[in-house]
RODO-2510 file (C-alpha; in nm, 4 decimals, decimal comma):
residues 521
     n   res          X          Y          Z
     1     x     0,4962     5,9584     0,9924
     2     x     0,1096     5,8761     0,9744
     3     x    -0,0861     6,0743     1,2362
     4     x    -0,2425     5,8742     1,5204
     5     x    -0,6118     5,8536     1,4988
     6     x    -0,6442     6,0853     1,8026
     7     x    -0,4351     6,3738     1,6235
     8     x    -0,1187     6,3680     1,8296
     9     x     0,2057     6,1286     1,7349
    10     x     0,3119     5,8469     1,9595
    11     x     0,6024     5,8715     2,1177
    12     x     0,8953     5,7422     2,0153
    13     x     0,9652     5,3851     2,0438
    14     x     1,2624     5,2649     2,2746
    15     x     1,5185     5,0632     2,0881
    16     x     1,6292     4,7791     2,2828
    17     x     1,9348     4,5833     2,1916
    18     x     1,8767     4,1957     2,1372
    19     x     2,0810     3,8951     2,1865
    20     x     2,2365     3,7892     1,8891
    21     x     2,2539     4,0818     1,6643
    22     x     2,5156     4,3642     1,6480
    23     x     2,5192     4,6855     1,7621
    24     x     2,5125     4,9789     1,5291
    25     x     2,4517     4,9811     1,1510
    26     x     2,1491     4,7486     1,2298
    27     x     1,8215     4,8298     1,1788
    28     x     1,6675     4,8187     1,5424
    29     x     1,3715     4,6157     1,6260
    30     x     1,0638     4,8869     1,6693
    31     x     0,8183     4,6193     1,7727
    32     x     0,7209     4,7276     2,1054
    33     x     0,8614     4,4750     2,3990
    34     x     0,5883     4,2327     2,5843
    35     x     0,5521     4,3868     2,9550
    36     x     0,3429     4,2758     3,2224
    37     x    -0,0156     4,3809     3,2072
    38     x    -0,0879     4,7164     3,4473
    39     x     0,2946     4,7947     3,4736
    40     x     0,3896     5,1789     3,3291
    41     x     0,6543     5,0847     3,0486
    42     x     0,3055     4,8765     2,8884
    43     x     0,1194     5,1814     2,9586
    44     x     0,3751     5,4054     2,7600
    45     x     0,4972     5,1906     2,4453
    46     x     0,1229     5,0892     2,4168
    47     x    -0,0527     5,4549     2,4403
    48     x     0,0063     5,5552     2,1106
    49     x    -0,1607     5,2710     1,9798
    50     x    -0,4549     5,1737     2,2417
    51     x    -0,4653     5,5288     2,3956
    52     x    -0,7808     5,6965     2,4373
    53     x    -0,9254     5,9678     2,1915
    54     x    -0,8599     6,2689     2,3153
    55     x    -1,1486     6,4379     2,5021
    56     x    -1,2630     6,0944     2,5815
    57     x    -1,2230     5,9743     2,9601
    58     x    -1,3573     5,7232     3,2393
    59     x    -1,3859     5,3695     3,1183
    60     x    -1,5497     5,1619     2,8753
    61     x    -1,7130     4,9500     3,1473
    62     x    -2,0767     4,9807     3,0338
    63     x    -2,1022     4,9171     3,4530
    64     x    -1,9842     5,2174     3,5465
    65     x    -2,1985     5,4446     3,8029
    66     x    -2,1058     5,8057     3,6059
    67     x    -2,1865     5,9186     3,2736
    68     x    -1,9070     5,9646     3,0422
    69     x    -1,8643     6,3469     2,9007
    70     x    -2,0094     6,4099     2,5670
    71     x    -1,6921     6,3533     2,2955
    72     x    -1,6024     6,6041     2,1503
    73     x    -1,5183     6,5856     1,7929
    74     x    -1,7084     6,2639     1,7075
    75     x    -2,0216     6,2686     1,5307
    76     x    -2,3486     6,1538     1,7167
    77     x    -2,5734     5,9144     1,4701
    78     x    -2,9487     6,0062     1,5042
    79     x    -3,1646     5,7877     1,7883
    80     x    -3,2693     5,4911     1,6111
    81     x    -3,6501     5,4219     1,5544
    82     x    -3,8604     5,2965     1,8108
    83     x    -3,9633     4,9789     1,5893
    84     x    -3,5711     4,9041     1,5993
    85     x    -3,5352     5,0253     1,9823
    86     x    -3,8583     4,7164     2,0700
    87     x    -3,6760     4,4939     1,8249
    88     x    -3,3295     4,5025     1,9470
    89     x    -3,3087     4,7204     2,2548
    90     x    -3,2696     4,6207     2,6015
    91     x    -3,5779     4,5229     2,7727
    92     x    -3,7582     4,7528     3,0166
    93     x    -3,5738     4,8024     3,3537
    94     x    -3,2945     4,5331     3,2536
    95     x    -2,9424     4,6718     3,3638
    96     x    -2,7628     4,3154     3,2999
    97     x    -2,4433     4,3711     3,0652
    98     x    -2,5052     4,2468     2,7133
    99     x    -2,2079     4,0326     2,7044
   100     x    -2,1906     3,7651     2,9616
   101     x    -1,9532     3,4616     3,0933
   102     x    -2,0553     3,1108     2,9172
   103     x    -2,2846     2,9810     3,1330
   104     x    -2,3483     3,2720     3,3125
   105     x    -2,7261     3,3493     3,3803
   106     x    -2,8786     3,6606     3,3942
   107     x    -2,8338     3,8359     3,7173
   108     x    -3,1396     3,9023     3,9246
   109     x    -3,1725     4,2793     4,0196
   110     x    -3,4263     4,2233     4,3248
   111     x    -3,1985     3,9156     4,4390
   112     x    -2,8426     3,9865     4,3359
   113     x    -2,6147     4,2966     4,3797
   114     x    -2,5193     4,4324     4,0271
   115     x    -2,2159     4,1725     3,9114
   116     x    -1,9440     4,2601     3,7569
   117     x    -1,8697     4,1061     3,4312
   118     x    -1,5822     3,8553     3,3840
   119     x    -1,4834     4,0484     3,0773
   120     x    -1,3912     4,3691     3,2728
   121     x    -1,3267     4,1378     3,5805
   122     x    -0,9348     4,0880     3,6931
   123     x    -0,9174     3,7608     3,4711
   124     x    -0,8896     3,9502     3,1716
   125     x    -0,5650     4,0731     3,2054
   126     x    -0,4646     3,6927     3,1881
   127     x    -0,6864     3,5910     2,8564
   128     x    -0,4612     3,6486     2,6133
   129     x    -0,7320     3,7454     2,4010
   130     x    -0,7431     4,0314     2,5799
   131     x    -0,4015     4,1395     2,6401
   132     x    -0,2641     4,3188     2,3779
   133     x     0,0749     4,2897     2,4753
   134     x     0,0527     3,8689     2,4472
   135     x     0,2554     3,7307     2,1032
   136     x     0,1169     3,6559     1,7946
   137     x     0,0163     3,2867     1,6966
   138     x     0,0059     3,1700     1,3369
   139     x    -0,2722     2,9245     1,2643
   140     x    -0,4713     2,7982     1,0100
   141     x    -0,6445     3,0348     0,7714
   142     x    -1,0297     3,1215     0,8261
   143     x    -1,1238     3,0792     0,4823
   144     x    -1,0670     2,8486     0,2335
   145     x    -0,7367     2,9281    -0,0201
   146     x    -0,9984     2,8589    -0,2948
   147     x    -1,0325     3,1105    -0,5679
   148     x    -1,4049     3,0626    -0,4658
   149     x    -1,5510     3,0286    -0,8300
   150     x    -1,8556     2,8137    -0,8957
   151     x    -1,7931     2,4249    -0,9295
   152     x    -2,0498     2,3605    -1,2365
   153     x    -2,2145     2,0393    -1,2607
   154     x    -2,0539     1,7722    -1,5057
   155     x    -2,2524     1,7083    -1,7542
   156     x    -2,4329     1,3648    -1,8215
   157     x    -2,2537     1,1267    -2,0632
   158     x    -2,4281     0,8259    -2,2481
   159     x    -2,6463     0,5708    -2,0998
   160     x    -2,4722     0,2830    -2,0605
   161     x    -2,5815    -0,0605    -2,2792
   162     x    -2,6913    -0,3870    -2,0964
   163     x    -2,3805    -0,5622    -2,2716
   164     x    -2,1268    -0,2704    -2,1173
   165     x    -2,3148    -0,3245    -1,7687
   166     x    -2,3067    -0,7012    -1,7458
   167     x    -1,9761    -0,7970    -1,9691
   168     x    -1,7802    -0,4606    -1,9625
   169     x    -1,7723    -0,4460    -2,3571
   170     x    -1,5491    -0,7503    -2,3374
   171     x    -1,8097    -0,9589    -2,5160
   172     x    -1,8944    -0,9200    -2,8714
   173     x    -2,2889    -0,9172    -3,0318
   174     x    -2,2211    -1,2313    -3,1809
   175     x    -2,0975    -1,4375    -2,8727
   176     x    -2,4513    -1,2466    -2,7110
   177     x    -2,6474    -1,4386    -2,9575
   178     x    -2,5302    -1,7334    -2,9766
   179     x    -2,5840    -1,7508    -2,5853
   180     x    -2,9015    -1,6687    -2,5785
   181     x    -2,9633    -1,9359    -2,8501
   182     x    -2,8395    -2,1874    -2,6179
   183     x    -2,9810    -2,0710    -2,3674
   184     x    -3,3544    -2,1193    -2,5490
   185     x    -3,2013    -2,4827    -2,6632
   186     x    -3,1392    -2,5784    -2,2881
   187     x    -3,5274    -2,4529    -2,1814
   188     x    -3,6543    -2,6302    -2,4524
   189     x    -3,5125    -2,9665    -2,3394
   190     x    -3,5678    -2,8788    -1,9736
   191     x    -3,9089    -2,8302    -2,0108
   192     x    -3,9763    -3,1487    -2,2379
   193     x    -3,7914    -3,3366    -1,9760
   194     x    -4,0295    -3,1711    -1,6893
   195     x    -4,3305    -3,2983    -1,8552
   196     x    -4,1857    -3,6684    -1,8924
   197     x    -4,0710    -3,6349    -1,5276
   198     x    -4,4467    -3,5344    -1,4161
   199     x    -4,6581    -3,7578    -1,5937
   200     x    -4,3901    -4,0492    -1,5582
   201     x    -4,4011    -3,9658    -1,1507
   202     x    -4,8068    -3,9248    -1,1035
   203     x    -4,9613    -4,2416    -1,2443
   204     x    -5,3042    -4,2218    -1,1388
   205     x    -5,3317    -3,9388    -1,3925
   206     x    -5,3900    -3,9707    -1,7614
   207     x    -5,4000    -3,6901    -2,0110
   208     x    -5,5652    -3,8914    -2,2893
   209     x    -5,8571    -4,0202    -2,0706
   210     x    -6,2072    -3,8969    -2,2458
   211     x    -6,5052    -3,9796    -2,0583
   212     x    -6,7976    -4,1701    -2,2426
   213     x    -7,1244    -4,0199    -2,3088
   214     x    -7,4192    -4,2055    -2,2788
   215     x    -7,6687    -4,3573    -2,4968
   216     x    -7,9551    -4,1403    -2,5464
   217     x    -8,2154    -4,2715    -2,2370
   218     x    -8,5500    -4,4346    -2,3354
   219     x    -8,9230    -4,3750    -2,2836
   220     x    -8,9821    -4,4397    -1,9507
   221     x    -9,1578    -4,7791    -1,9585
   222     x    -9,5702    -4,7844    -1,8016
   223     x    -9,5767    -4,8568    -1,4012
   224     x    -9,2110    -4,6906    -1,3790
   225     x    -9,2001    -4,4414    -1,0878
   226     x    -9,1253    -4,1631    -1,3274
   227     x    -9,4190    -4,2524    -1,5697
   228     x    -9,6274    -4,2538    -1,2744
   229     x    -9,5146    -3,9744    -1,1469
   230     x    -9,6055    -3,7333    -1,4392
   231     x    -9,9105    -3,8543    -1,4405
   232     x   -10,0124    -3,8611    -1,0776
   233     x    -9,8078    -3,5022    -0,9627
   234     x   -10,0319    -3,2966    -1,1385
   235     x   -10,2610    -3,4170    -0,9478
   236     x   -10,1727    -3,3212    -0,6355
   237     x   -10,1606    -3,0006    -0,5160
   238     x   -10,0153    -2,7650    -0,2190
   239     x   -10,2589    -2,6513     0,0484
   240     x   -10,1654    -2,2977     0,2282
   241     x   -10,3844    -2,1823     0,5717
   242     x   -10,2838    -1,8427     0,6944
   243     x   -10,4750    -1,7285     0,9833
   244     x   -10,3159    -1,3852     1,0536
   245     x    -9,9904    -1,3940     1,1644
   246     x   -10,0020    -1,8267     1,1709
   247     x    -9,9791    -2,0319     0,9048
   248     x    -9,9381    -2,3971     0,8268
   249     x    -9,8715    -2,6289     0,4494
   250     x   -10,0110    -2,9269     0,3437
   251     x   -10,1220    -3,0876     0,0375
   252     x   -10,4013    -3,2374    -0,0793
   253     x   -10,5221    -3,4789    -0,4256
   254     x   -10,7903    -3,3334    -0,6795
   255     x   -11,0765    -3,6420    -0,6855
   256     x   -11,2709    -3,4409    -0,9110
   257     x   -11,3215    -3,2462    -1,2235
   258     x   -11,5523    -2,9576    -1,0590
   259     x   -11,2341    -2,8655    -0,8752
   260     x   -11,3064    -3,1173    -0,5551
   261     x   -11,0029    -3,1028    -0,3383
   262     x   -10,9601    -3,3846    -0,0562
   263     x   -10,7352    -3,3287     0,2542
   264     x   -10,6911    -3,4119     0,5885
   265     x   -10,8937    -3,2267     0,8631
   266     x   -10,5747    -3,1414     1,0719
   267     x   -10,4316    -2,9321     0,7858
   268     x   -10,7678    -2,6747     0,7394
   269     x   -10,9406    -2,7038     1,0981
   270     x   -10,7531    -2,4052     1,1911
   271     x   -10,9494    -2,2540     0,9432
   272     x   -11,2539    -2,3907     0,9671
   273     x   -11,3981    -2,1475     1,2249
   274     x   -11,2109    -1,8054     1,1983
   275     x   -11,3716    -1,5497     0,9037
   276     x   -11,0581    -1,3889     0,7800
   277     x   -10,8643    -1,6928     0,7224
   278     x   -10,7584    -1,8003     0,3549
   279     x   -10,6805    -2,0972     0,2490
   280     x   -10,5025    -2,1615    -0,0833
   281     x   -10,4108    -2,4346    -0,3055
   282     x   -10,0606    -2,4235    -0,5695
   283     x   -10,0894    -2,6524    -0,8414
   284     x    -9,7605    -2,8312    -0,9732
   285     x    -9,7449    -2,5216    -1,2689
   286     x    -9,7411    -2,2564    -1,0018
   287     x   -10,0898    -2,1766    -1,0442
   288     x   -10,2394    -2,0364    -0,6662
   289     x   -10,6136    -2,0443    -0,6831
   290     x   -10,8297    -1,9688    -0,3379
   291     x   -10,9904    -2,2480    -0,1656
   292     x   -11,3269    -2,3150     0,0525
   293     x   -11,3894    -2,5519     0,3080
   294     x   -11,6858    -2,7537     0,1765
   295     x   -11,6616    -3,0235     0,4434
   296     x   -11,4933    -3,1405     0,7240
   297     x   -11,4671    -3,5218     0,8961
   298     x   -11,3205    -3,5518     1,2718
   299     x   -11,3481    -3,8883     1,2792
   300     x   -11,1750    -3,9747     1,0106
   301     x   -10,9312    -3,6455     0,9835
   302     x   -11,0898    -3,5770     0,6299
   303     x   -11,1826    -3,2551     0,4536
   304     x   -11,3071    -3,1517     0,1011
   305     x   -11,2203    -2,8064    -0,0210
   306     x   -11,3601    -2,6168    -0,3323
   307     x   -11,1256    -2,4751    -0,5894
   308     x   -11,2690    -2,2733    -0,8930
   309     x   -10,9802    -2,3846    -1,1566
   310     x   -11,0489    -2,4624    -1,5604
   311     x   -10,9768    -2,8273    -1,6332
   312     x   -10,7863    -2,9634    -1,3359
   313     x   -10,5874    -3,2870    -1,3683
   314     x   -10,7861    -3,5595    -1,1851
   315     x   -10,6131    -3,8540    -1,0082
   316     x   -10,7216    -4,2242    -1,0743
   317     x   -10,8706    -4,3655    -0,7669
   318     x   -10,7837    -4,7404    -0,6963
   319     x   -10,9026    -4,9663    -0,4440
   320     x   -10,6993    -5,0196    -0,1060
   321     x   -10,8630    -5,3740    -0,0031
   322     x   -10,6978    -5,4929    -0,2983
   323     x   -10,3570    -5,3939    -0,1372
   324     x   -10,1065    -5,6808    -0,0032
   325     x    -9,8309    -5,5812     0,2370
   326     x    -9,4923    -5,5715     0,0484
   327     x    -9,6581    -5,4299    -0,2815
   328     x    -9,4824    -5,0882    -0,4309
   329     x    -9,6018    -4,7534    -0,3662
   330     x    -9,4986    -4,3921    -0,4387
   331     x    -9,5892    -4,1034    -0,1899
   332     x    -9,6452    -3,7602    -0,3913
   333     x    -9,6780    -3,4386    -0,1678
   334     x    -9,5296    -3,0990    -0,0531
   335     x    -9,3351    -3,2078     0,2487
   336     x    -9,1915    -2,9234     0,4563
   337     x    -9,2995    -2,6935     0,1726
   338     x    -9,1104    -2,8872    -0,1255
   339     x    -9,3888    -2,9181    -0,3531
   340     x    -9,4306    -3,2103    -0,6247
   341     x    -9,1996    -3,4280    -0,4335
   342     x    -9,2071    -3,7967    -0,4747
   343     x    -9,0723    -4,0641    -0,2484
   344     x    -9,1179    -4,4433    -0,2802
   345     x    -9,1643    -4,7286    -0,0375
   346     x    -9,3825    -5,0607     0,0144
   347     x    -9,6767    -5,1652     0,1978
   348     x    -9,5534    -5,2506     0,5259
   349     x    -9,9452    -5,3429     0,6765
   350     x   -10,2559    -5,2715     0,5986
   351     x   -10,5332    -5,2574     0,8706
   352     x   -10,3406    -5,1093     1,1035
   353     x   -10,5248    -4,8869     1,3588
   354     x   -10,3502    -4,5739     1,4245
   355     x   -10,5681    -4,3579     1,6909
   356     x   -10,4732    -3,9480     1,5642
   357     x   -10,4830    -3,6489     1,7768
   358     x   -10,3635    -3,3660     1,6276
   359     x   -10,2515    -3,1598     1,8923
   360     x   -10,3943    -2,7694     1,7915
   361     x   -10,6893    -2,9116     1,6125
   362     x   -11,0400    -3,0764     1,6653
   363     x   -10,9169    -3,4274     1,4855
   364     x   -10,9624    -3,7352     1,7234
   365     x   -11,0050    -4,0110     1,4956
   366     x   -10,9013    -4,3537     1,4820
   367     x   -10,8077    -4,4638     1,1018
   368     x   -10,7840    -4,8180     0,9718
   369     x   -10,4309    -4,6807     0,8095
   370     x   -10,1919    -4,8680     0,5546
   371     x    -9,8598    -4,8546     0,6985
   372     x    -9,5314    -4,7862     0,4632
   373     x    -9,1985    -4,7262     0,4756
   374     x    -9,2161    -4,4665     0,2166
   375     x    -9,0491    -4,1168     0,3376
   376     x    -9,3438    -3,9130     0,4326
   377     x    -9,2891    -3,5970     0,6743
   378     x    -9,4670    -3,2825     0,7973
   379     x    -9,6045    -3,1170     0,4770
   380     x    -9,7591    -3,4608     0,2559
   381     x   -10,0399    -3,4530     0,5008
   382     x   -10,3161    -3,4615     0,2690
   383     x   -10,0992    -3,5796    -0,0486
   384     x   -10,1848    -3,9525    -0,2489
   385     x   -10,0266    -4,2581    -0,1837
   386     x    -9,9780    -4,4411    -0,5020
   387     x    -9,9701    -4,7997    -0,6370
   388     x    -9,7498    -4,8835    -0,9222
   389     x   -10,0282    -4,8339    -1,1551
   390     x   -10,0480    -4,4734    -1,0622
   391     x   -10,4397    -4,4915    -0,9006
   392     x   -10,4459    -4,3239    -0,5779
   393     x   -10,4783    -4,6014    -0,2387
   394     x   -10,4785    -4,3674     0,0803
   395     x   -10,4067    -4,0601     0,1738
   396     x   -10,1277    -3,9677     0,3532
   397     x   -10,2154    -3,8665     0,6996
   398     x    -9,9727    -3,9316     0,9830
   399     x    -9,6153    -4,0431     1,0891
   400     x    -9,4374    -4,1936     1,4079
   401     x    -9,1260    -4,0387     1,4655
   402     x    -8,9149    -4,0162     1,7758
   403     x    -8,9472    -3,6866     1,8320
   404     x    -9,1168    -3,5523     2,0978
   405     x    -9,4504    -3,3731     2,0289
   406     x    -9,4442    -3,5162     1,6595
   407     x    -9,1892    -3,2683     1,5083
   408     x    -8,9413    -3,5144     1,4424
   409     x    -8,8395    -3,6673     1,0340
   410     x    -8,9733    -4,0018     0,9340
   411     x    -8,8153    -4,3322     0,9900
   412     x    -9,0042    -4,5332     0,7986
   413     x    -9,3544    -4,5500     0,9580
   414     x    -9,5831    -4,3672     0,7357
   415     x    -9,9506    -4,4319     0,7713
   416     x   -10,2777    -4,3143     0,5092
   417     x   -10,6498    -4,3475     0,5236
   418     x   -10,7338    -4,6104     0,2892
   419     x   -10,8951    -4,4753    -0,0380
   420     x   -11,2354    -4,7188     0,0307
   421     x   -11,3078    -4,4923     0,3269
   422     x   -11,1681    -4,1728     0,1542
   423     x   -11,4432    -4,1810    -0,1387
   424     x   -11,7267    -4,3051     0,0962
   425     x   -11,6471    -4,0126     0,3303
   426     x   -11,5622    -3,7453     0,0514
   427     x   -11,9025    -3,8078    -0,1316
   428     x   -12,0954    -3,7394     0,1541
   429     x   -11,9112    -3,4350     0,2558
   430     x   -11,9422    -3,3386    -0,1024
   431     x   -12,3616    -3,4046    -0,1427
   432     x   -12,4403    -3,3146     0,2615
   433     x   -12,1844    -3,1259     0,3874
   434     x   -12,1301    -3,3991     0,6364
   435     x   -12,0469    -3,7457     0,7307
   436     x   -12,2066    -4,0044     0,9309
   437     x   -12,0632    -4,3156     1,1270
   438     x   -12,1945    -4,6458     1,2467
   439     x   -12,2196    -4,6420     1,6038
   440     x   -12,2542    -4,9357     1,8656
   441     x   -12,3110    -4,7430     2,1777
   442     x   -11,9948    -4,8580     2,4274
   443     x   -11,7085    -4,7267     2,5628
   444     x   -11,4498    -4,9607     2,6305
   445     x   -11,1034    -5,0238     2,7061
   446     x   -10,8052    -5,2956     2,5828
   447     x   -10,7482    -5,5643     2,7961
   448     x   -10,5262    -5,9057     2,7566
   449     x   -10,5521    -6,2458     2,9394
   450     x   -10,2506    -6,3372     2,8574
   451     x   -10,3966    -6,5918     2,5801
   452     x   -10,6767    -6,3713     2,4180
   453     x   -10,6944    -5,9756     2,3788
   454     x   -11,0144    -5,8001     2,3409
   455     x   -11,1974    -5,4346     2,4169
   456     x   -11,3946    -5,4714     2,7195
   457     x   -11,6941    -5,2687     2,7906
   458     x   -11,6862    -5,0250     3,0416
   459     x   -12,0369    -4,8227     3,0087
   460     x   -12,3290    -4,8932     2,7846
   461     x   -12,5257    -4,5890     2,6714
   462     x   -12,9138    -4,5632     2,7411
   463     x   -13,1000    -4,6534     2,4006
   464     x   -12,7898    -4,7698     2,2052
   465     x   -12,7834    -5,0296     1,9810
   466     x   -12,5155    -5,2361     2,2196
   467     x   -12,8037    -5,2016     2,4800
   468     x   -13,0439    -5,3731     2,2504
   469     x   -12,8283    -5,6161     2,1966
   470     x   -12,7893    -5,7431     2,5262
   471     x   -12,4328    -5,6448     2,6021
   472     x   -12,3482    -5,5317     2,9465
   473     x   -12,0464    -5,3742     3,1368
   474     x   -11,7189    -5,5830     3,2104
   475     x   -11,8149    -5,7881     2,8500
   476     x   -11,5179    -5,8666     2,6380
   477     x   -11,5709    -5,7772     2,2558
   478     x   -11,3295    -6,0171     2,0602
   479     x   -11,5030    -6,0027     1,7275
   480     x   -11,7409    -5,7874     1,5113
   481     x   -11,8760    -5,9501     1,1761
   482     x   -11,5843    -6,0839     1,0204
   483     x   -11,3251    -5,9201     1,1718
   484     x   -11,1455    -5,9890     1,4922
   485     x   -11,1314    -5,6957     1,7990
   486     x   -10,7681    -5,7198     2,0099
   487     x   -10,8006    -5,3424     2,1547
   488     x   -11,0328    -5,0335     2,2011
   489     x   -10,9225    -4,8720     1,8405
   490     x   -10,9462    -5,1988     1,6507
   491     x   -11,3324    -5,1757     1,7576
   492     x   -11,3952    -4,8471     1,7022
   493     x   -11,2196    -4,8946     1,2930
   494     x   -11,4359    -5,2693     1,3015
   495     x   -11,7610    -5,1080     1,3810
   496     x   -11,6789    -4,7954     1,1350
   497     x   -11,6122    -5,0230     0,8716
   498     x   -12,0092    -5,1060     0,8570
   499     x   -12,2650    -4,9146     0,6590
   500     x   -12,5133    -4,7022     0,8832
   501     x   -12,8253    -4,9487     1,0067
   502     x   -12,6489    -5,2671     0,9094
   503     x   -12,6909    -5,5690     1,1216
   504     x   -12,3803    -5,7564     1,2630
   505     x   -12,2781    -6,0573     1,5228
   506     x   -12,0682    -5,9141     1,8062
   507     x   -11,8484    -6,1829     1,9759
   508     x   -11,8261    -6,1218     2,3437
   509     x   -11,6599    -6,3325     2,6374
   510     x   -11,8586    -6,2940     2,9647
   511     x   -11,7664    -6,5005     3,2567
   512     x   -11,5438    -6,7390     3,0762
   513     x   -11,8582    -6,7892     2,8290
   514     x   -11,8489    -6,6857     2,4674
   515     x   -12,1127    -6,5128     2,3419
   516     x   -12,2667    -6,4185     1,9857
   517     x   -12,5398    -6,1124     2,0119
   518     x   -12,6780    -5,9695     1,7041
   519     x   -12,6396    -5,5717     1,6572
   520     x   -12,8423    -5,3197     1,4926
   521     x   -12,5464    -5,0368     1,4231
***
């Protein structure tokens, strides 16, 4: 018989006689018998087997108040290491048993009375896990009745073909190509069908159409606009005043070979009196050459600069009392800083007085203009008005717009100074530096009877020629010379018109009485 563990043999076990089998010359059942937990025939079948060692006593409650005596006869392991001792130990001052009810929490020793652990608690003796006495239960096995060797990986067989994939092998390579032939066949005729279906269903369209070129164009004939234009637009030239910070563009028509520019006053009087201004002129080449003030008119809104250029192109002056209203003409400037632009119109009237007042400058002049409908705007101040010969007729000077403060585009009403007062003005500006005006001594105002209109007089200056003449306040001036008087301007342009010390009839109403006195201007 194998010794016990603790070095004494168990007892004998009791035989017990079952139900069932026979007495004698059977092997008895040695298994002990299943007895209440606690009662003393458990205790003594059971001591052999969960007895304690000998030497060993108390219980294995790790809660119990006295320390066990040392066994005897088992061998003490060493202390472990104090790395393992912080690693796994108990913390510091922690009495709680290791093992605990699920769901228990650890017991609080300054709030709770030591507990006593459900696993050495009464219940235990019910958990059959814990009674050995309670019958054995067969169940599943814990591990798998595999052998446990390695699965390996199955290797990788061929790739597969696109013919396996798609027809399963069940198609042969021949019955493949002549698909795909038919298949080509049925695009072909789908997509020659397509194009008869689009160019059948968009008429309008027309793949054969070829556009005709045109005939190679001819010399421009003489008296076109575009022969006049190259011949007038080098002529004309752009005129740039920058006064510090401020700045303003005109234009402006070379009259003569010395490098003579004329201009209108408005575009350089802002220049005319400050030293460190510069004024400029751009030819149509891009050439920029400086340019001096060598004259200025406020009367008339004229001015003559100075350029020092090498063999400037000089325009043609014509003669603007030949002019009749509905005759062609070509404006040539830089308006709103497009320079060597030309625009054409008619004469819409000539002898039109047109009073100018350039707001920011010293011009107040009143100018017998021609009118036309050509497009002039800001910027061909200054530039040539044109017949359809190409000689130069006025100079463009001023447009009505409905804008307020004169900032607005054209719309048709263009006016210039007529080139017969241009040259007479420019020469003198050129030989003296100045210009001089015939002058008949009034002031007066416009004024309309209903039947007849007229300037009437409203002062006479001391010494003047209109006082030598006899004429007196609250006279009506309806003519001087030739020409007939229906406001204030249209005297001031009729007595202009003269030559300095000429004598001329004026035509005055006084009292309901016409009158002719002869005036020394």
């Amino acid at each position: 018989m194998p010794a016990h563990p603790g070095g004494h043999p168990p007892p004998p076990p009791q035989q017990q006689h079952r139900p069932g089998q026979p007495a004698g010359g059977q092997s008895p059942d040695t298994r002990p018998a299943a007895h209440p937990a606690g009662s003393e025939a458990a205790e003594a079948s059971t001591a052999g087997v969960f007895g304690r060692p000998r030497g060993v006593e108390g219980s294995f409650d790790p809660t119990s108040r006295h320390e066990p005596p040392p066994i005897t006869g088992v061998q003490q392991s060493a202390p472990p290491a104090e790395a393992l001792v912080q690693a796994f130990g108990r913390p510091p001052q922690q009495v709680s048993a290791l093992q605990r009810a699920p769901g228990e929490s650890a017991p609080d020793p300054e709030r709770d009375a030591p507990a006593t652990s459900d696993f050495w608690s009464g219940r235990g003796a019910h958990d059959p896990w814990r009674n050995p006495a309670a019958g054995a239960i067969i169940g599943p096995p814990a591990v798998s009745e595999d052998s446990g060797d390695e699965r390996t990986e199955p290797g990788r067989g061929p790739l597969l073909s696109a013919r396996e994939v798609l027809f399963g092998q069940r198609v042969r390579p021949r019955a493949l190509a002549a698909l795909a032939a038919v298949a080509l066949v049925i695009a072909m005729v789908g997509g020659f069908v397509g194009r008869i279906t689009a160019e059948e269903g968009n008429p309008l369209t027309n793949p054969d159409v070829t556009l005709a070129e045109a005939e190679p164009g001819q010399d421009h004939p003489a008296g076109s606009v575009a022969d006049v234009a190259q011949r007038v637009v080098p002529a004309v030239v752009s005129v740039e005043v920058r006064v510090g910070s401020q700045g303003g563009t005109g234009s402006g028509v070379v009259i003569d070979g010395n490098g003579y520019v004329v201009t209108n006053n408005h575009v350089v009087s802002m220049a005319a009196d400050t030293p460190d201004a510069k004024v400029s002129t751009v030819f149509h080449d891009g050439t920029r050459a400086p340019a001096r003030i060598v004259g200025r008119d406020t009367k008339t809104d004229l001015a003559v600069l100075k350029v020092e250029v090498a063999n400037p192109t000089v325009a043609d002056l014509g003669k603007s009392s030949d002019l009749a209203v509905g005759d062609d003409v070509i404006a040539i400037g830089s308006p709103l800083g497009l320079a060597s632009t030309v625009t054409t119109g008619i004469v819409s009237s000539v002898n039109r007085p047109v009073r100018l007042a350039g707001e920011g400058t010293d011009t107040n002049a009143v100018i017998d203009a021609i009118q036309t409908d050509a497009a002039v705007n800001p910027g061909n101040s200054g530039g040539a008005l044109v017949d359809g010969n190409g000689a130069v007729v006025g100079i463009n000077s001023a447009i009505r717009t409905l804008g307020s403060g004169g900032e607005g585009g054209s719309i048709g009403l263009g006016f210039a100074i007529p080139i017969d007062d241009v040259r007479r003005i420019a020469e003198e500006l050129i030989q003296t530096g100045r210009a001089s005006h015939a002058d008949l001594g009034v002031n007066a105002k416009s004024v309309s009877d209903g039947m007849a209109d007229g300037a009437q007089v409203q002062n006479v200056r001391d010494g003047s020629p209109a006082q030598r003449a006899g004429l007196a306040e609250g006279d009506v001036i309806t003519k001087v010379g030739e020409r007939t008087v229906g406001s204030a301007d249209e005297l001031i342009v009729a007595v202009d018109s003269n030559p300095v010390g000429s004598r001329v009839p004026v035509t005055v109403v006084r009292e309901g009485r016409e009158l002719v006195l002869d005036a020394q201007l």
